[in-house]
N, CA, C and O atoms as a DFTB+ gen file, in Angstrom:
560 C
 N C O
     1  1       0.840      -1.199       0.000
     2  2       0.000       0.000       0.000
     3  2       0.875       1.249       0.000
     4  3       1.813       1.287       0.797
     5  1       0.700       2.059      -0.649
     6  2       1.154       3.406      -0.286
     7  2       1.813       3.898       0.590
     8  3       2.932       4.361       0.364
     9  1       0.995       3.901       2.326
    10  2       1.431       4.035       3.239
    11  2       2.494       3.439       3.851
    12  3       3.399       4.075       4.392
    13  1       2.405       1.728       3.768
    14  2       3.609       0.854       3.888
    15  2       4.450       1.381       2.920
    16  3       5.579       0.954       3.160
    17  1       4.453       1.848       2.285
    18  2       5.691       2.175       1.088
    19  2       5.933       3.530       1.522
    20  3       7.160       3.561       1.612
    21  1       5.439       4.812       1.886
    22  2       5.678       5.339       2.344
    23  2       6.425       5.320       3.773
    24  3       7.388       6.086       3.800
    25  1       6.297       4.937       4.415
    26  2       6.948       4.399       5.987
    27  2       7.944       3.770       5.704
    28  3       8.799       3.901       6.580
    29  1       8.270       3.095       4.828
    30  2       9.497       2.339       4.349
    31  2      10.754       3.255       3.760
    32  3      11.981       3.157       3.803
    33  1       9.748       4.253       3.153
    34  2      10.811       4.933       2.407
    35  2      11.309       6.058       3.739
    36  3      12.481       6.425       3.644
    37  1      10.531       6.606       4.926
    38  2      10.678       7.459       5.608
    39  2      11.712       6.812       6.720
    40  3      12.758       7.309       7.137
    41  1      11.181       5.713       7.030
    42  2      12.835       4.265       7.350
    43  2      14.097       4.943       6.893
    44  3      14.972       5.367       7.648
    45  1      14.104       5.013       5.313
    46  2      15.394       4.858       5.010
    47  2      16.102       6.275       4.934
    48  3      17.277       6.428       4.599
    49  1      15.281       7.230       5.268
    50  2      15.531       8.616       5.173
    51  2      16.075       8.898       6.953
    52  3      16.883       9.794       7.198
    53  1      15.547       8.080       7.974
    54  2      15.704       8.680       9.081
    55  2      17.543       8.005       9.325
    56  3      18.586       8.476       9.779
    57  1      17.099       6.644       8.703
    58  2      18.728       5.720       8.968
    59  2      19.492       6.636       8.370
    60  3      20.527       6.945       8.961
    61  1      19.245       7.161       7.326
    62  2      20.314       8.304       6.059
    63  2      20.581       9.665       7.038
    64  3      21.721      10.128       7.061
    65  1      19.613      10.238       7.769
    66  2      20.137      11.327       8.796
    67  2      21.097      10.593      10.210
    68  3      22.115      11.082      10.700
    69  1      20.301       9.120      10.699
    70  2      21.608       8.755      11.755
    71  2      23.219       8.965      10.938
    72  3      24.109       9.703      11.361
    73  1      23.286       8.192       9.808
    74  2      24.572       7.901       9.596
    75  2      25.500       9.462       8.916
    76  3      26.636       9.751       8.540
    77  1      24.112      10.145       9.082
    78  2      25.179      11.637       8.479
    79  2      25.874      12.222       9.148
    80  3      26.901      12.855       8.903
    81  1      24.939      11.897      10.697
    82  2      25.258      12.847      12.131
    83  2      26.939      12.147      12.768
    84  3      27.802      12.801      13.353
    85  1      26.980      10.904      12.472
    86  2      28.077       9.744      12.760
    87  2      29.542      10.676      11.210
    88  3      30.723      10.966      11.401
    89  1      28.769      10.829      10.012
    90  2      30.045      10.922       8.897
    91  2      30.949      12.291       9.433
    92  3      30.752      13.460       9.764
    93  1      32.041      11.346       9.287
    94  2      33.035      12.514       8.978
    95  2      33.447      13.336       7.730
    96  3      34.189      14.313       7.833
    97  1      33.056      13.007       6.819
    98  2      33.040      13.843       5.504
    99  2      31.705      14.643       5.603
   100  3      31.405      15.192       4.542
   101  1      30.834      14.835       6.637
   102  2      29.780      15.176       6.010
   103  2      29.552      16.576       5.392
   104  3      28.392      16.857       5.093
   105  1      30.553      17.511       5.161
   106  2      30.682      18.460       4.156
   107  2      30.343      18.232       3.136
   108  3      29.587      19.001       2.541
   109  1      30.863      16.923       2.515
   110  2      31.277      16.562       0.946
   111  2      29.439      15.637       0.751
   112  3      29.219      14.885      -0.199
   113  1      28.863      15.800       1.343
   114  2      27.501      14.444       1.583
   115  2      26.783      15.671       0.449
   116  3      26.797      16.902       0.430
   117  1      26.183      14.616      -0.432
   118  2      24.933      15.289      -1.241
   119  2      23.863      15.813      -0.670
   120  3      23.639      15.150       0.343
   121  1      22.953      16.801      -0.813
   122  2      21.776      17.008      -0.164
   123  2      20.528      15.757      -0.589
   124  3      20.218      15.110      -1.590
   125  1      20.058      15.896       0.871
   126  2      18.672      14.276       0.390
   127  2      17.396      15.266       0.471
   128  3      17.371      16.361       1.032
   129  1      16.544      14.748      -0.088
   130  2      15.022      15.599       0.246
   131  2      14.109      14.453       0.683
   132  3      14.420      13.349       0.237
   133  1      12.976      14.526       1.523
   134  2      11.757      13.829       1.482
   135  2      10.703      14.602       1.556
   136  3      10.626      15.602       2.271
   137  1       9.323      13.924       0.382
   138  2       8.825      14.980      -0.223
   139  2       7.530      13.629       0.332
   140  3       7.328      12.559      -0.242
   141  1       6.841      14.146       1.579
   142  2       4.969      13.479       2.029
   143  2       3.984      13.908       1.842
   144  3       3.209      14.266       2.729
   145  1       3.667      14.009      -0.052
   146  2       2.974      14.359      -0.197
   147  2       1.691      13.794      -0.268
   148  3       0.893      14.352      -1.020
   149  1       1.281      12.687       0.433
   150  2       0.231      11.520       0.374
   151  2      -0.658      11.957       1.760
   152  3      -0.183      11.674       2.860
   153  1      -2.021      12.687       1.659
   154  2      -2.478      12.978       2.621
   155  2      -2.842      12.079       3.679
   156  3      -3.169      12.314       4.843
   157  1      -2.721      10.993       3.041
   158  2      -3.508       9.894       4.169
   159  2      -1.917       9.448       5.001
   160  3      -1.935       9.508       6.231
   161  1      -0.975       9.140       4.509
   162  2       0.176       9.079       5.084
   163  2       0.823      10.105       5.820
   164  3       1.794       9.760       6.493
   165  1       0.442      11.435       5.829
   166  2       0.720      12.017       6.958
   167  2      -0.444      12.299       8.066
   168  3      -0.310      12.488       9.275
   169  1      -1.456      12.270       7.389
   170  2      -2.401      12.226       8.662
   171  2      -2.146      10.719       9.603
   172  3      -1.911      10.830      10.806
   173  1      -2.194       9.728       9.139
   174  2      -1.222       8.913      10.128
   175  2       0.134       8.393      10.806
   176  3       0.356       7.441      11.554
   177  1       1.138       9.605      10.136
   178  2       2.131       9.471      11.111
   179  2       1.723      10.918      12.223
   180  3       2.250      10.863      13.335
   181  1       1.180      11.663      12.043
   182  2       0.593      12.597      12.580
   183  2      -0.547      12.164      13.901
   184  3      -0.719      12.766      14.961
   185  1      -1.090      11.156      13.500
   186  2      -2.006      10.268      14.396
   187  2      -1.077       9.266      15.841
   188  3      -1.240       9.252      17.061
   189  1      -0.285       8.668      15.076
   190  2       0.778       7.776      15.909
   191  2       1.886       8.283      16.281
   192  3       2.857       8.389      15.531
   193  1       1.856       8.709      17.666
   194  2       2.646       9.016      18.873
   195  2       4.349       8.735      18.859
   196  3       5.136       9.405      19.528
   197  1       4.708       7.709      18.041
   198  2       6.125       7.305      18.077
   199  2       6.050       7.395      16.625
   200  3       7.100       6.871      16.255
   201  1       5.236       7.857      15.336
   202  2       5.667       7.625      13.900
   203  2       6.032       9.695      14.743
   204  3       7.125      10.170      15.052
   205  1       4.899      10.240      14.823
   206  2       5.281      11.627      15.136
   207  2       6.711      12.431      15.245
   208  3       7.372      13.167      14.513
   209  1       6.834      11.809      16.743
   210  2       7.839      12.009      17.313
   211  2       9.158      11.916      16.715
   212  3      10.073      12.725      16.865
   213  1       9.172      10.653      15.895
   214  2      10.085      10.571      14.965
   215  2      10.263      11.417      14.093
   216  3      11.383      11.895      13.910
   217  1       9.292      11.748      13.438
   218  2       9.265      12.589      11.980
   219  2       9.670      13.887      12.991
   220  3      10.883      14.087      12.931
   221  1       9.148      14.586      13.674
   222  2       9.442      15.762      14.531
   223  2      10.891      15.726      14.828
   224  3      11.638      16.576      14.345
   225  1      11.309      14.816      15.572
   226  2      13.302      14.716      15.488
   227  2      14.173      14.549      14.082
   228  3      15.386      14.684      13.922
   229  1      13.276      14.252      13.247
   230  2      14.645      14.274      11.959
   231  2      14.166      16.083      11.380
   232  3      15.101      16.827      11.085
   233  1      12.824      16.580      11.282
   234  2      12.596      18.203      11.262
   235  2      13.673      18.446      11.863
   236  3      14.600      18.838      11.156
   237  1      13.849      18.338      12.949
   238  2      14.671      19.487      13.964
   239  2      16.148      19.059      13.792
   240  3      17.049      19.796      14.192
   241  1      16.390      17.901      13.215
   242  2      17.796      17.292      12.928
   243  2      18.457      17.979      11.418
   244  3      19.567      18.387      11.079
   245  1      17.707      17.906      11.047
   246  2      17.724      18.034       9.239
   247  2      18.027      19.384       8.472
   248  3      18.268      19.290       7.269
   249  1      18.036      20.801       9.147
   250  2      18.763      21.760       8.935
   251  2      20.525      21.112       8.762
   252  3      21.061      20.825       7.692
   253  1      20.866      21.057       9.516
   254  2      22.061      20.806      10.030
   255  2      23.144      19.609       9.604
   256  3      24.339      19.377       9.785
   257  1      21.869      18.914       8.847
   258  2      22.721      17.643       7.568
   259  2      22.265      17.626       6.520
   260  3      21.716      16.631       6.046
   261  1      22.442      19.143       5.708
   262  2      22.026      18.884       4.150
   263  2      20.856      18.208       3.743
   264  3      20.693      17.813       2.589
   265  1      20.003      18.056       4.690
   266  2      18.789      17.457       4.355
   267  2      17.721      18.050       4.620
   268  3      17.735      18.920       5.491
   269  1      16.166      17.632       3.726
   270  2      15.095      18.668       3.552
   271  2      13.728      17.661       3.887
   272  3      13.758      16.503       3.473
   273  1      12.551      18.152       4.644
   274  2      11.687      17.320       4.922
   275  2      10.675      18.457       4.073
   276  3      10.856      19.671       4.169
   277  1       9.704      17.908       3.325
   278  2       9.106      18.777       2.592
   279  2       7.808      17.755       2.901
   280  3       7.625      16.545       2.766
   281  1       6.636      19.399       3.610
   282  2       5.183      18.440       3.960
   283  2       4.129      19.650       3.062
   284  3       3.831      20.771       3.475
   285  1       3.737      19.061       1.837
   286  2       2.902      20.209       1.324
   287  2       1.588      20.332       2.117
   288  3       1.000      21.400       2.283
   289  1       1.062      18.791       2.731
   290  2       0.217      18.748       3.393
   291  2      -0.415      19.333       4.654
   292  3      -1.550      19.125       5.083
   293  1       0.685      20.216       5.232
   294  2       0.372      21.531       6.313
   295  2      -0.643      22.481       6.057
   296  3      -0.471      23.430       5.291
   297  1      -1.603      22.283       6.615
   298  2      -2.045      23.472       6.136
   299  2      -1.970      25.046       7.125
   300  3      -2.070      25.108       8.350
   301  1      -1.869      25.622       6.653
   302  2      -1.968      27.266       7.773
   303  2      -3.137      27.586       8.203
   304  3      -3.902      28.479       7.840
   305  1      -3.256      26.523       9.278
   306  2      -4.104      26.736      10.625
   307  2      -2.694      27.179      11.764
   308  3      -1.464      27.135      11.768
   309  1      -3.895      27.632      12.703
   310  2      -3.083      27.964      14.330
   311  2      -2.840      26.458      15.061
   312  3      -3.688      25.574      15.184
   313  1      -1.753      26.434      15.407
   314  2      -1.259      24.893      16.246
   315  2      -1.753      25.254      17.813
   316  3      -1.431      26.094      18.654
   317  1      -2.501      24.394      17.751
   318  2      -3.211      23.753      19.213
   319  2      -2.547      23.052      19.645
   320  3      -1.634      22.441      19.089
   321  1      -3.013      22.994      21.123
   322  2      -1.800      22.633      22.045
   323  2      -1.886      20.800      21.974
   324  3      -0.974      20.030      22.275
   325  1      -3.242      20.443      21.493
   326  2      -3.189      18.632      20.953
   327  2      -2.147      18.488      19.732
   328  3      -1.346      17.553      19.757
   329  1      -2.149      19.552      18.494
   330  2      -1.751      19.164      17.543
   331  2       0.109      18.492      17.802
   332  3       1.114      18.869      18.404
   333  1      -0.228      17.527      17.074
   334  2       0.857      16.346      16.900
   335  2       2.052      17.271      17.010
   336  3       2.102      18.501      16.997
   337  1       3.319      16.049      17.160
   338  2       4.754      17.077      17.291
   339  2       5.151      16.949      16.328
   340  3       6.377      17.061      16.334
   341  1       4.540      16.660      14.949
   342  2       5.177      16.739      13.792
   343  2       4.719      18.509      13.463
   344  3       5.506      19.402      13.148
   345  1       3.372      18.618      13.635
   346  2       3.349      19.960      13.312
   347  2       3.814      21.183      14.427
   348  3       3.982      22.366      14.132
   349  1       3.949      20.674      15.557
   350  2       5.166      21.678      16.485
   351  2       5.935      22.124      16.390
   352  3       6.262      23.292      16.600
   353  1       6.919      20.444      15.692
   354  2       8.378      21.007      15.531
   355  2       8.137      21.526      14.201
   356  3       8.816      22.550      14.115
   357  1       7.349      21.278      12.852
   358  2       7.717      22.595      12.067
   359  2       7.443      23.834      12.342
   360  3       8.101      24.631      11.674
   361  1       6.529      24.400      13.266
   362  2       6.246      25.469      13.845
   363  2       7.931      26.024      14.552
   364  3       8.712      26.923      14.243
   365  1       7.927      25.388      15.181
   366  2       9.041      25.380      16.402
   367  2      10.494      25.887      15.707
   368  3      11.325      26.611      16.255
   369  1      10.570      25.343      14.430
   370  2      12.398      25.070      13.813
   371  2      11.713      26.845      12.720
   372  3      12.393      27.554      11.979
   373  1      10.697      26.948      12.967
   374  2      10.552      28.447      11.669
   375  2      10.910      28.038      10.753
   376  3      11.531      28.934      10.182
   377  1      10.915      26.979      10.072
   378  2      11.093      26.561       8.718
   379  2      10.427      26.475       7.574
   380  3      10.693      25.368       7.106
   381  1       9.661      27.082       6.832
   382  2       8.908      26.993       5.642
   383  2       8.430      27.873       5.332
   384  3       8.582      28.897       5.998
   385  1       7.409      27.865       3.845
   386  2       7.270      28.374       2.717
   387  2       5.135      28.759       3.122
   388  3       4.285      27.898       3.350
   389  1       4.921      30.348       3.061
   390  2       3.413      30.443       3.004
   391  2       3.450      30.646       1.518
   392  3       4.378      31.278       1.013
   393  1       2.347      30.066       0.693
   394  2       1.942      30.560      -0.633
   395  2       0.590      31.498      -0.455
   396  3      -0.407      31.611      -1.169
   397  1       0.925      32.053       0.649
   398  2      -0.565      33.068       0.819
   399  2       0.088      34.705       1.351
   400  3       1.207      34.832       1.847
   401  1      -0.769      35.721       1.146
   402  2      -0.275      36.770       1.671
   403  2      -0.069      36.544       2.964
   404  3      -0.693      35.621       3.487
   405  1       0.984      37.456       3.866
   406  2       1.759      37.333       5.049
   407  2       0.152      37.479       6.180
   408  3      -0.057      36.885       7.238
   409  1      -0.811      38.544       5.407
   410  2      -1.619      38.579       6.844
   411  2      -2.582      37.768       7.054
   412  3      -3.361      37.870       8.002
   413  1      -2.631      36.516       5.821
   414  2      -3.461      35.323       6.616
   415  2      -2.572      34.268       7.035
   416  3      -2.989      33.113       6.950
   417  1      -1.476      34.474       7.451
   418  2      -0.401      33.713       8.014
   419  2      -1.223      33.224       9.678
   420  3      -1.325      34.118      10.519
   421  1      -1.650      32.081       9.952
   422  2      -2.047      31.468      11.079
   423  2      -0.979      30.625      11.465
   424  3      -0.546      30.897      12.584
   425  1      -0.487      29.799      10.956
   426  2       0.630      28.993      11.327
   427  2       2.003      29.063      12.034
   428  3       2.458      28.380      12.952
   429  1       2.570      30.177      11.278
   430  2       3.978      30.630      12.768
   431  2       3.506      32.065      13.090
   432  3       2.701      32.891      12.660
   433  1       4.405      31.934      14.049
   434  2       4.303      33.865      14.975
   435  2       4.687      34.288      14.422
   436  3       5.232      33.716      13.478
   437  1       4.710      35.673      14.568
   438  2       5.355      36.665      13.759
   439  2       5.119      37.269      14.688
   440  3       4.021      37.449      15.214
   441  1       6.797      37.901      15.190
   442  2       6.377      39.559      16.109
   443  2       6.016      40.802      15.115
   444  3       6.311      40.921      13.925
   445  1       5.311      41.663      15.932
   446  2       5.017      42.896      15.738
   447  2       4.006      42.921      14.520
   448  3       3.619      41.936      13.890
   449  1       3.704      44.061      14.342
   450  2       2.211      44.276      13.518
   451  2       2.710      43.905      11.698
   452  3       3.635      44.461      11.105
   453  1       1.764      42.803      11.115
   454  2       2.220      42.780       9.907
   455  2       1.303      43.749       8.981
   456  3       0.270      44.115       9.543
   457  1       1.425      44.043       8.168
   458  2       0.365      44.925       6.804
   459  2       0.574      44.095       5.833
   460  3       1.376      43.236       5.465
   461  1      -0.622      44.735       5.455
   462  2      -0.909      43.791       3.793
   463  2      -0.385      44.573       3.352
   464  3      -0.304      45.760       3.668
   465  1       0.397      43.560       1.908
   466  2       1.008      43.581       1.015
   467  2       0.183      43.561      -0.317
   468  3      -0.318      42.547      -0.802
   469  1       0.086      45.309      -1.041
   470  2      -0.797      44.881      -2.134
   471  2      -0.272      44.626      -3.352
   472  3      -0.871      44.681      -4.426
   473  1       1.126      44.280      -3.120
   474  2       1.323      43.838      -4.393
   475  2       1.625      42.655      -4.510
   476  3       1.987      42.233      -5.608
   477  1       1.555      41.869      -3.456
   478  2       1.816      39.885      -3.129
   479  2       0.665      39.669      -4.478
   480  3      -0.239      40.471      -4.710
   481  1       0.903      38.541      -5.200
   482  2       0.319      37.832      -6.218
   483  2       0.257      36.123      -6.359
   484  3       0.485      35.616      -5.260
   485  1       0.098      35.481      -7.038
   486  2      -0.196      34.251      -7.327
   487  2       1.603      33.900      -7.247
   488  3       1.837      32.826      -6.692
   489  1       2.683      34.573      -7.665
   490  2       3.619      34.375      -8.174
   491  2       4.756      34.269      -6.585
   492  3       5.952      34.034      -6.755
   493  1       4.290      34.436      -5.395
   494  2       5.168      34.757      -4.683
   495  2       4.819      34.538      -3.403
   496  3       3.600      34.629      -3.258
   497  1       5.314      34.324      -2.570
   498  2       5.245      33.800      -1.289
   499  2       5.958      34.001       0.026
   500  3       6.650      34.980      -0.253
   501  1       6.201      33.735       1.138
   502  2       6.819      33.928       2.286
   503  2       7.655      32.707       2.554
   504  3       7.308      31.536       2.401
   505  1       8.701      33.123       2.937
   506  2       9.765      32.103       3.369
   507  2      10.434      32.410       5.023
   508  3      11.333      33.193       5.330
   509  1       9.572      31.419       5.973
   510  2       9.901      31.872       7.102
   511  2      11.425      30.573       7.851
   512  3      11.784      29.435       7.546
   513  1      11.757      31.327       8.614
   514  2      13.179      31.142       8.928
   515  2      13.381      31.459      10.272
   516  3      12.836      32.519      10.579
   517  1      14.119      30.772      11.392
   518  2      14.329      31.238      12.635
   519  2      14.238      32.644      12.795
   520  3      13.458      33.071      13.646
   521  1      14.990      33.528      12.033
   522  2      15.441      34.800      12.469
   523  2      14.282      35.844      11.511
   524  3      14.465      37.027      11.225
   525  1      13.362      35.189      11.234
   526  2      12.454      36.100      10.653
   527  2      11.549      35.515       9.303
   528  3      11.139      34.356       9.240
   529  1      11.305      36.646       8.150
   530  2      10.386      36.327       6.894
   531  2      11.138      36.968       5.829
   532  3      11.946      37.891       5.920
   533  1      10.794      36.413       4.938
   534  2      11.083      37.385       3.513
   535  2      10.223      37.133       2.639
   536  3       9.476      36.160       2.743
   537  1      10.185      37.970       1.629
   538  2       9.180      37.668       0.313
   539  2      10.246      37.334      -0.743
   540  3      11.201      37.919      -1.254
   541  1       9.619      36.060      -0.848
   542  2      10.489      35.104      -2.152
   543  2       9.415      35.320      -3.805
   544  3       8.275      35.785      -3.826
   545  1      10.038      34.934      -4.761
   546  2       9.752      35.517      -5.965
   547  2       9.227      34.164      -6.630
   548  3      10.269      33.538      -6.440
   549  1       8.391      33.236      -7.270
   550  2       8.442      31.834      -7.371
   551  2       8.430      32.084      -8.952
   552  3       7.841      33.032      -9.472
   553  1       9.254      30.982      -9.745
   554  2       9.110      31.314     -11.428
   555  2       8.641      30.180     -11.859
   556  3       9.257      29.115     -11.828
   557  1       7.468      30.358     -12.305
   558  2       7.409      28.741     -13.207
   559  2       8.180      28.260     -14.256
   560  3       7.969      27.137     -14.714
């Protein structure tokens, strides 16, 4: 199924961040991506307490070894204090991409007062980051 194939492949992505954290070359290491885009497969590692937790420690691992966890399936709601620690720790690490103007941003904080942007379009988006936001340019 999908999901088993998905979980299998997310297996071999978490073993691929242990052994990066262990390499001593890991300068020279290619960048890896994992891309969950299967809604039903993250609503159940999102559901299960130890698939979570997991996925939440390689987020917070994965700056730091050339590697990228990509969840299109987030959506920009406000994180409740139930919601899973997969969507915490992306909250938590300030890591990702809004494809919406900055002032329906629900999903991370933002200090201080934001304004709309009337010239944000279909073409462009927010790229949030520990130390803040920027407006990124997207090209098809």
């Amino acid at each position: 199924s999908d999901i088993s194939e998905g979980m299998s492949l997310l297996s071999d992505f978490y073993s691929e961040i242990d052994d990066r954290e262990e390499a001593e070359n890991a300068d020279e290491l290619s960048t890896i991506i994992i891309v969950i885009n299967n809604a039903e497969l993250f609503k159940s590692i999102c559901m299960d307490k130890l698939q979570s937790k997991e996925l939440a420690n390689a987020i917070k691992r994965s700056n730091s070894l050339k590697s990228f966890v990509l969840l299109p399936q987030v959506e920009n709601q406000a994180v409740g204090f139930n919601a899973s620690d997969v969507i915490k720790a992306i909250r938590d690490e300030k890591s990702g991409i809004l494809f919406a103007p900055i002032t329906e941003n629900k999903f991370y904080e933002v200090a201080g007062r934001v304004k709309m942007d009337a010239a944000f379009d279909k073409t462009m988006a927010y790229r949030f980051e520990q130390s803040g936001y920027s407006k990124i340019k997207i090209f098809e």
